[in-house]
FIKOLZA-1660 file (N, C-alpha, C; in steps of 0.1 Angstrom, whole numbers, plus 5000, padded with zeros to 4 digits):
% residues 136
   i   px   py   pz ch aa at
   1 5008 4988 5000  A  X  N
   1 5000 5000 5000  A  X CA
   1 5009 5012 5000  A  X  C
   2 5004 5021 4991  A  X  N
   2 5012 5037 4991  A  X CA
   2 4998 5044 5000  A  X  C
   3 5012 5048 5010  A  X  N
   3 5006 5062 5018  A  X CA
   3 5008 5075 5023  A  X  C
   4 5007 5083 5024  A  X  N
   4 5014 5096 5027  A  X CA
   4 5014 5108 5019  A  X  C
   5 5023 5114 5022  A  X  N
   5 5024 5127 5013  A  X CA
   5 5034 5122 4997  A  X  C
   6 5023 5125 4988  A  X  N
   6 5027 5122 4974  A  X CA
   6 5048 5132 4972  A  X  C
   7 5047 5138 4979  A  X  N
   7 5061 5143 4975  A  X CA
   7 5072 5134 4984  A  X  C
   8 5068 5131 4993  A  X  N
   8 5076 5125 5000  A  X CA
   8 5082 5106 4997  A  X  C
   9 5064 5103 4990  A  X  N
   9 5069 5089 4986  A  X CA
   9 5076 5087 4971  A  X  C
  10 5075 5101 4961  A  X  N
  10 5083 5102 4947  A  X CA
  10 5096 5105 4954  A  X  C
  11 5100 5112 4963  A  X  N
  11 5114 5109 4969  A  X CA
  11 5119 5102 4974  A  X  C
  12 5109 5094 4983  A  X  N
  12 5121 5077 4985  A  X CA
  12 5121 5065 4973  A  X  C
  13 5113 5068 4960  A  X  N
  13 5113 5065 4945  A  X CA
  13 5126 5066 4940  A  X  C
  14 5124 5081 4944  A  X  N
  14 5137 5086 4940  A  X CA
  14 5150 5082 4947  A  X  C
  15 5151 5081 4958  A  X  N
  15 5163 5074 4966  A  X CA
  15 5166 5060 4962  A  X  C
  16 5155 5051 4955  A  X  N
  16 5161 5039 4951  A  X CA
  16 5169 5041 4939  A  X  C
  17 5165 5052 4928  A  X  N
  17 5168 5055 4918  A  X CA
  17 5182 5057 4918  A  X  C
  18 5188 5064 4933  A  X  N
  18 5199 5070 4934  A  X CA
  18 5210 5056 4939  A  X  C
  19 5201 5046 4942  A  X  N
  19 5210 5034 4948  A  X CA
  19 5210 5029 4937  A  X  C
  20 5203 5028 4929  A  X  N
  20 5201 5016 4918  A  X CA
  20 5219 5024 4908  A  X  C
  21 5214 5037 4903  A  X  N
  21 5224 5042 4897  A  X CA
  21 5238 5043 4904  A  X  C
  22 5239 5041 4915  A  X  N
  22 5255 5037 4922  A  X CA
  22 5259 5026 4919  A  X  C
  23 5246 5014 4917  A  X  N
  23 5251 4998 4915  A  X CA
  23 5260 5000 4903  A  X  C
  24 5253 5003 4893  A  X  N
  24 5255 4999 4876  A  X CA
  24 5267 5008 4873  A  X  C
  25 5269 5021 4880  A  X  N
  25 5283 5027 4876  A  X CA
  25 5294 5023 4890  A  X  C
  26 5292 5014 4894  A  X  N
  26 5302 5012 4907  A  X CA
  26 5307 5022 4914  A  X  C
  27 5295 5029 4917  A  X  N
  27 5301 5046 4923  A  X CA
  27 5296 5043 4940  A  X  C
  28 5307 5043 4950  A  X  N
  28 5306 5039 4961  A  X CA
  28 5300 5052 4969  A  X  C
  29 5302 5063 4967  A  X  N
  29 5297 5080 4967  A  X CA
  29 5281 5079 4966  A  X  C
  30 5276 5079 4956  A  X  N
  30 5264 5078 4951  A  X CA
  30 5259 5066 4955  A  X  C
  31 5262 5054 4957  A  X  N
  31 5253 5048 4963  A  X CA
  31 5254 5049 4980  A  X  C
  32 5271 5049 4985  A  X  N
  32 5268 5054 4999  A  X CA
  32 5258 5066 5004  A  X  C
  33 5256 5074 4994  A  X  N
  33 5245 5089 5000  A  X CA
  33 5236 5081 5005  A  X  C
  34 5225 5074 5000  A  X  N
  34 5213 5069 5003  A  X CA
  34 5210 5067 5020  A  X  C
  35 5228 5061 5027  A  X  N
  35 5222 5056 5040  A  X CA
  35 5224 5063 5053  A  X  C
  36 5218 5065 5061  A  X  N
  36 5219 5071 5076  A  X CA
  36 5233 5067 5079  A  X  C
  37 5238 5074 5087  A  X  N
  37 5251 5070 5095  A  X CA
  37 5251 5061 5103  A  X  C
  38 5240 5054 5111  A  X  N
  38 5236 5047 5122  A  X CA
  38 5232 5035 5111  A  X  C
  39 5230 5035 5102  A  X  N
  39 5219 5023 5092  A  X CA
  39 5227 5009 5100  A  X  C
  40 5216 4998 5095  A  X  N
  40 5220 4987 5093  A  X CA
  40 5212 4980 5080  A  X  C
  41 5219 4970 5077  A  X  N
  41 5223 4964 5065  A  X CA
  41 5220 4948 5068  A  X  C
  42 5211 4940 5060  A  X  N
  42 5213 4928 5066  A  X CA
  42 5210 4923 5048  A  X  C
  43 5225 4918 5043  A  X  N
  43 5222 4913 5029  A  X CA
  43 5223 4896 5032  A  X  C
  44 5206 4889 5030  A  X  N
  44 5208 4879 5031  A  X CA
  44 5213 4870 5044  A  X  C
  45 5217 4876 5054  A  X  N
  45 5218 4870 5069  A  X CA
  45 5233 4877 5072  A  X  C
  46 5243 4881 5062  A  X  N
  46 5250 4887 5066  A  X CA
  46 5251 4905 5072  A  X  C
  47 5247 4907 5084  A  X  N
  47 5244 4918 5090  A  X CA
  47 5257 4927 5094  A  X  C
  48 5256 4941 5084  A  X  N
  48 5264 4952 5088  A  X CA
  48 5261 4965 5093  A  X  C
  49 5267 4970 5102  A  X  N
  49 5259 4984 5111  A  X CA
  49 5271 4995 5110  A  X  C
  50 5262 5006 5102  A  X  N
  50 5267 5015 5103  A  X CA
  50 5272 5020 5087  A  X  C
  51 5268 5032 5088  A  X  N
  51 5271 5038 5068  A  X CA
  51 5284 5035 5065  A  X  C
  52 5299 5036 5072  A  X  N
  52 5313 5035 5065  A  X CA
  52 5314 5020 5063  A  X  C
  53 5311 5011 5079  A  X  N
  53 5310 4995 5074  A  X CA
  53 5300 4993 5062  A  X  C
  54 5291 4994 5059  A  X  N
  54 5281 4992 5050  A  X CA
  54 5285 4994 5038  A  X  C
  55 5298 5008 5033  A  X  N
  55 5296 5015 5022  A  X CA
  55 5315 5003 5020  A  X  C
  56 5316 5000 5031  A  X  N
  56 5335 4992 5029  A  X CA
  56 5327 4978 5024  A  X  C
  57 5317 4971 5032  A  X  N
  57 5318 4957 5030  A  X CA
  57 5310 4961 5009  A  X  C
  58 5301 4965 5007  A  X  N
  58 5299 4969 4996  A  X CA
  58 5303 4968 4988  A  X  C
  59 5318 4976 4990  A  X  N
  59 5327 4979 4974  A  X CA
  59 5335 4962 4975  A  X  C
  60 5338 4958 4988  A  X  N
  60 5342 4946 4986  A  X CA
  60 5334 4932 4978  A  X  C
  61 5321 4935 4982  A  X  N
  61 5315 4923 4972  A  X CA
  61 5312 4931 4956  A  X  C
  62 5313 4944 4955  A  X  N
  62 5315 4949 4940  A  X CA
  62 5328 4948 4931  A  X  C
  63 5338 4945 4943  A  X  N
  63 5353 4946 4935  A  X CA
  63 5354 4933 4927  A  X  C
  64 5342 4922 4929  A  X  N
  64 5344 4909 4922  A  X CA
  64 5336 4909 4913  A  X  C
  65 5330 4920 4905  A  X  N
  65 5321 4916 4897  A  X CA
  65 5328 4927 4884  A  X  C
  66 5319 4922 4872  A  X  N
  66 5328 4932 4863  A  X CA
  66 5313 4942 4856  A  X  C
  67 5302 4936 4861  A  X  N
  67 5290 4946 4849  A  X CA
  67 5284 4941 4860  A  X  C
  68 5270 4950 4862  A  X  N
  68 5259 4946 4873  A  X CA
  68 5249 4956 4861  A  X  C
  69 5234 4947 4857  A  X  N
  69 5223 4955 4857  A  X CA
  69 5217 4956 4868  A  X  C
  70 5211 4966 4874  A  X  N
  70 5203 4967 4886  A  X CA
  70 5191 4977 4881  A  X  C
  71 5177 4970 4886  A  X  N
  71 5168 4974 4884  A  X CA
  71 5158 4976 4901  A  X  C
  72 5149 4985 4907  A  X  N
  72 5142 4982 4918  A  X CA
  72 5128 4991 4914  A  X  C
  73 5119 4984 4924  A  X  N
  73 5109 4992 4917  A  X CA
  73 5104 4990 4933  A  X  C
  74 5100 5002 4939  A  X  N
  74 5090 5002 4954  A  X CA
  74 5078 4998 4948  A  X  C
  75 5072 4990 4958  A  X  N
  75 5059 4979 4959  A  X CA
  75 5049 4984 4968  A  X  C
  76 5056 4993 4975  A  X  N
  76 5048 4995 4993  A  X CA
  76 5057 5004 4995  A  X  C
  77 5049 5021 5001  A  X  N
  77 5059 5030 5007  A  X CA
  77 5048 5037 5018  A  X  C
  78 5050 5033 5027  A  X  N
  78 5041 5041 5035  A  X CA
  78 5048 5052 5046  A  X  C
  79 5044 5065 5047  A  X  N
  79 5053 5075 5056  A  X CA
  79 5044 5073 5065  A  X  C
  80 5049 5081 5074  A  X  N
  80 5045 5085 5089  A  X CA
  80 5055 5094 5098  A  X  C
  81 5050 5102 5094  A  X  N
  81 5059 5116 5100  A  X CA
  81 5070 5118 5091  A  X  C
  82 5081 5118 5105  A  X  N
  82 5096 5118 5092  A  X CA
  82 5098 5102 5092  A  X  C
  83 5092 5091 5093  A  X  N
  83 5096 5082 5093  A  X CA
  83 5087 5076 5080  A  X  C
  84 5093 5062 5077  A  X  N
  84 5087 5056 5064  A  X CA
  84 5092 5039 5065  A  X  C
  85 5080 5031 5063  A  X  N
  85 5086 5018 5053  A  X CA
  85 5081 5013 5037  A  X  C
  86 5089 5005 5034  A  X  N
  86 5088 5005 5023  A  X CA
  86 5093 4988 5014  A  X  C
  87 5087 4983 5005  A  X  N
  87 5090 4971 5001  A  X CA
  87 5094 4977 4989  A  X  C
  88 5108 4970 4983  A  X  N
  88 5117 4973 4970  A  X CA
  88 5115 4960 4960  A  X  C
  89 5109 4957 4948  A  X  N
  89 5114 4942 4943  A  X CA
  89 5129 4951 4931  A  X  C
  90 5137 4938 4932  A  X  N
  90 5146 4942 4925  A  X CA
  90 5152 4931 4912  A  X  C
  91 5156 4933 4902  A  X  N
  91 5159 4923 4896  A  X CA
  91 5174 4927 4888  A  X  C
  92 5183 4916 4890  A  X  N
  92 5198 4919 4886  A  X CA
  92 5203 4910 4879  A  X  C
  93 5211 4912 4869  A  X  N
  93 5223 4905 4857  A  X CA
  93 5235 4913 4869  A  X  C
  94 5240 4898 4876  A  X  N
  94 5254 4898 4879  A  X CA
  94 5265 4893 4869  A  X  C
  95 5275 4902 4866  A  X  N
  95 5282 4893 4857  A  X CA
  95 5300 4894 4864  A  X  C
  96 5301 4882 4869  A  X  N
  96 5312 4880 4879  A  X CA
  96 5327 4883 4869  A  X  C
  97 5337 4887 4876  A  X  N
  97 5348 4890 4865  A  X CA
  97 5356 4875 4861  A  X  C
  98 5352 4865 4867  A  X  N
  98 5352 4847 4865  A  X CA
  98 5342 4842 4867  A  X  C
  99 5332 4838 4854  A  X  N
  99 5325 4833 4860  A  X CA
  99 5312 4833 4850  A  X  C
 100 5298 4828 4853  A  X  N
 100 5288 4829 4840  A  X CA
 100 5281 4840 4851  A  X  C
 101 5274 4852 4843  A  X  N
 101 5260 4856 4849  A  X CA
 101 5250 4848 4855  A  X  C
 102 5245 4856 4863  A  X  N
 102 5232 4855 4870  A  X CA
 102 5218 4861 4870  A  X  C
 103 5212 4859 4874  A  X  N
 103 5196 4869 4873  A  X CA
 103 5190 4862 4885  A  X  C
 104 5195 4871 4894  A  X  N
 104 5185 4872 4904  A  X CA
 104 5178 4882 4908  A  X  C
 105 5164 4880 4910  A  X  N
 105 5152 4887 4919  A  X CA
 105 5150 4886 4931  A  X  C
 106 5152 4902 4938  A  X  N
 106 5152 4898 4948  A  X CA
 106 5146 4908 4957  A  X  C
 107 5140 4909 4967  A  X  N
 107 5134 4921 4979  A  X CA
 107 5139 4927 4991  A  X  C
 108 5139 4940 4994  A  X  N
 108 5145 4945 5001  A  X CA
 108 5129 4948 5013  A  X  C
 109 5135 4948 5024  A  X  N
 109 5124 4958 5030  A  X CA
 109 5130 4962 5044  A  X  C
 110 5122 4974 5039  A  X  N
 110 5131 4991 5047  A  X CA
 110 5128 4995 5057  A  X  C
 111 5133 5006 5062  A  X  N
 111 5129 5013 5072  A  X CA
 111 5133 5027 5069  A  X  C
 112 5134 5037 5066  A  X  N
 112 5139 5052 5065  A  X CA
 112 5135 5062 5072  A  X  C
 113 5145 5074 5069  A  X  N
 113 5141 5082 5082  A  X CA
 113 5142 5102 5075  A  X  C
 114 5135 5106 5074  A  X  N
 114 5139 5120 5067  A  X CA
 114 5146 5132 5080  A  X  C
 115 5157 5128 5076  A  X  N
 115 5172 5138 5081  A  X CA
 115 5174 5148 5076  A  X  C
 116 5175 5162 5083  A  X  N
 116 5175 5173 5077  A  X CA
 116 5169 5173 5062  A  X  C
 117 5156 5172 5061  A  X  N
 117 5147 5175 5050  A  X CA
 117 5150 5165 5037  A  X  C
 118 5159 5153 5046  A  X  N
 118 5161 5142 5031  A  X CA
 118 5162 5129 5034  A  X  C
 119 5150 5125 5023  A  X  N
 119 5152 5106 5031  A  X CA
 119 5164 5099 5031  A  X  C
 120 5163 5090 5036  A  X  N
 120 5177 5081 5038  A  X CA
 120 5169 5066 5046  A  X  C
 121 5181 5058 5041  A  X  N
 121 5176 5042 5044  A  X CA
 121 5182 5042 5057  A  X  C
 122 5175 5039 5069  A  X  N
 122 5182 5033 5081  A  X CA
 122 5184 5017 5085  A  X  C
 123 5170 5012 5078  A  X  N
 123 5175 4996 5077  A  X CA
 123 5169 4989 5062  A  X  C
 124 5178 4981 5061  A  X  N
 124 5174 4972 5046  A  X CA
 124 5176 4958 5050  A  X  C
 125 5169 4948 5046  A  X  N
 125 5167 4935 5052  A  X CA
 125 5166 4931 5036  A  X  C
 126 5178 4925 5029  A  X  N
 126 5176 4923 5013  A  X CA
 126 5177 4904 5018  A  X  C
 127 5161 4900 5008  A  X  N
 127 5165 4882 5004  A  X CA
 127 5167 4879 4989  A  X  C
 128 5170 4870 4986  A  X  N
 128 5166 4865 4972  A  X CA
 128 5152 4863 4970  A  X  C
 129 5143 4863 4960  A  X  N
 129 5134 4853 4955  A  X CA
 129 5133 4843 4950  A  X  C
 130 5141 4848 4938  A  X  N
 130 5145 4837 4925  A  X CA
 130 5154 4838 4924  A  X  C
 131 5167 4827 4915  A  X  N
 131 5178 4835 4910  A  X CA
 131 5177 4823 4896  A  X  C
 132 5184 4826 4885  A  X  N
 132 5185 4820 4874  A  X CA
 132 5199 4819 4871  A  X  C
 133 5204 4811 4863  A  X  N
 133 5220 4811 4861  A  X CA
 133 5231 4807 4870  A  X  C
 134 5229 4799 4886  A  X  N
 134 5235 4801 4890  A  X CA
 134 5248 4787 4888  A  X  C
 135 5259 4786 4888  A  X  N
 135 5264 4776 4881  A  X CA
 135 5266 4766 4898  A  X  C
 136 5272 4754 4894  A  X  N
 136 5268 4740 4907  A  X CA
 136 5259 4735 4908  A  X  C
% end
């Protein structure tokens, strides 16, 4: 369900837009903006706290890959006050720098917080759904 103030939910639209476009150009800047300083991060069961751990373990699982398509699209954004949650589906062509591509689909779901007049992710809880291609 979409709830709230229509400006507020085109800007955390817009905040995935700004994460999505950090993936595909491997820009650690531009996708680090997105998160609170305090955030936590839980990719898949491996849990990291805090924006500089979050934006270091990051570039580490990016430094093995050579091309990423990344697509997200919010499902659910509901505000309340300065706060917000929000369900992301996402779908990605991993293409490892050894290795065959992938296509996995997968969901995030949030928690954000609007900081000095701008949203930002404080928690992301990302699973798989599907994945296609995976080699083993």
């Amino acid at each position: 369900m979409f709830t709230g103030p229509l400006e507020d939910r085109v800007a955390i639209a817009e905040l995935n837009g700004t994460y999505a476009d950090g993936v595909v150009r491997f820009d650690a800047d531009t996708w680090g903006s997105v998160w609170a300083d305090d955030a936590d991060w839980d990719l898949m069961g491996h849990k990291t706290k805090g924006k500089d751990a979050i934006v270091g373990f990051w570039n580490g699982a990016m430094g093995g890959l050579e091309a990423v398509s990344f697509q997200c699209v919010p499902c659910m954004i509901e505000i309340d006050g300065n706060t917000a949650k929000s369900r992301v589906q996402t779908q990605e062509i991993l293409k490892p720098k050894d290795g065959k591509a992938r296509h996995v689909g997968g969901l995030y779901e949030d928690t954000l917080a609007k900081i000095d007049g701008r949203w930002v992710f404080t928690s992301r809880v990302f699973r798989i759904v599907a994945e296609f291609g995976v080699e083993g």
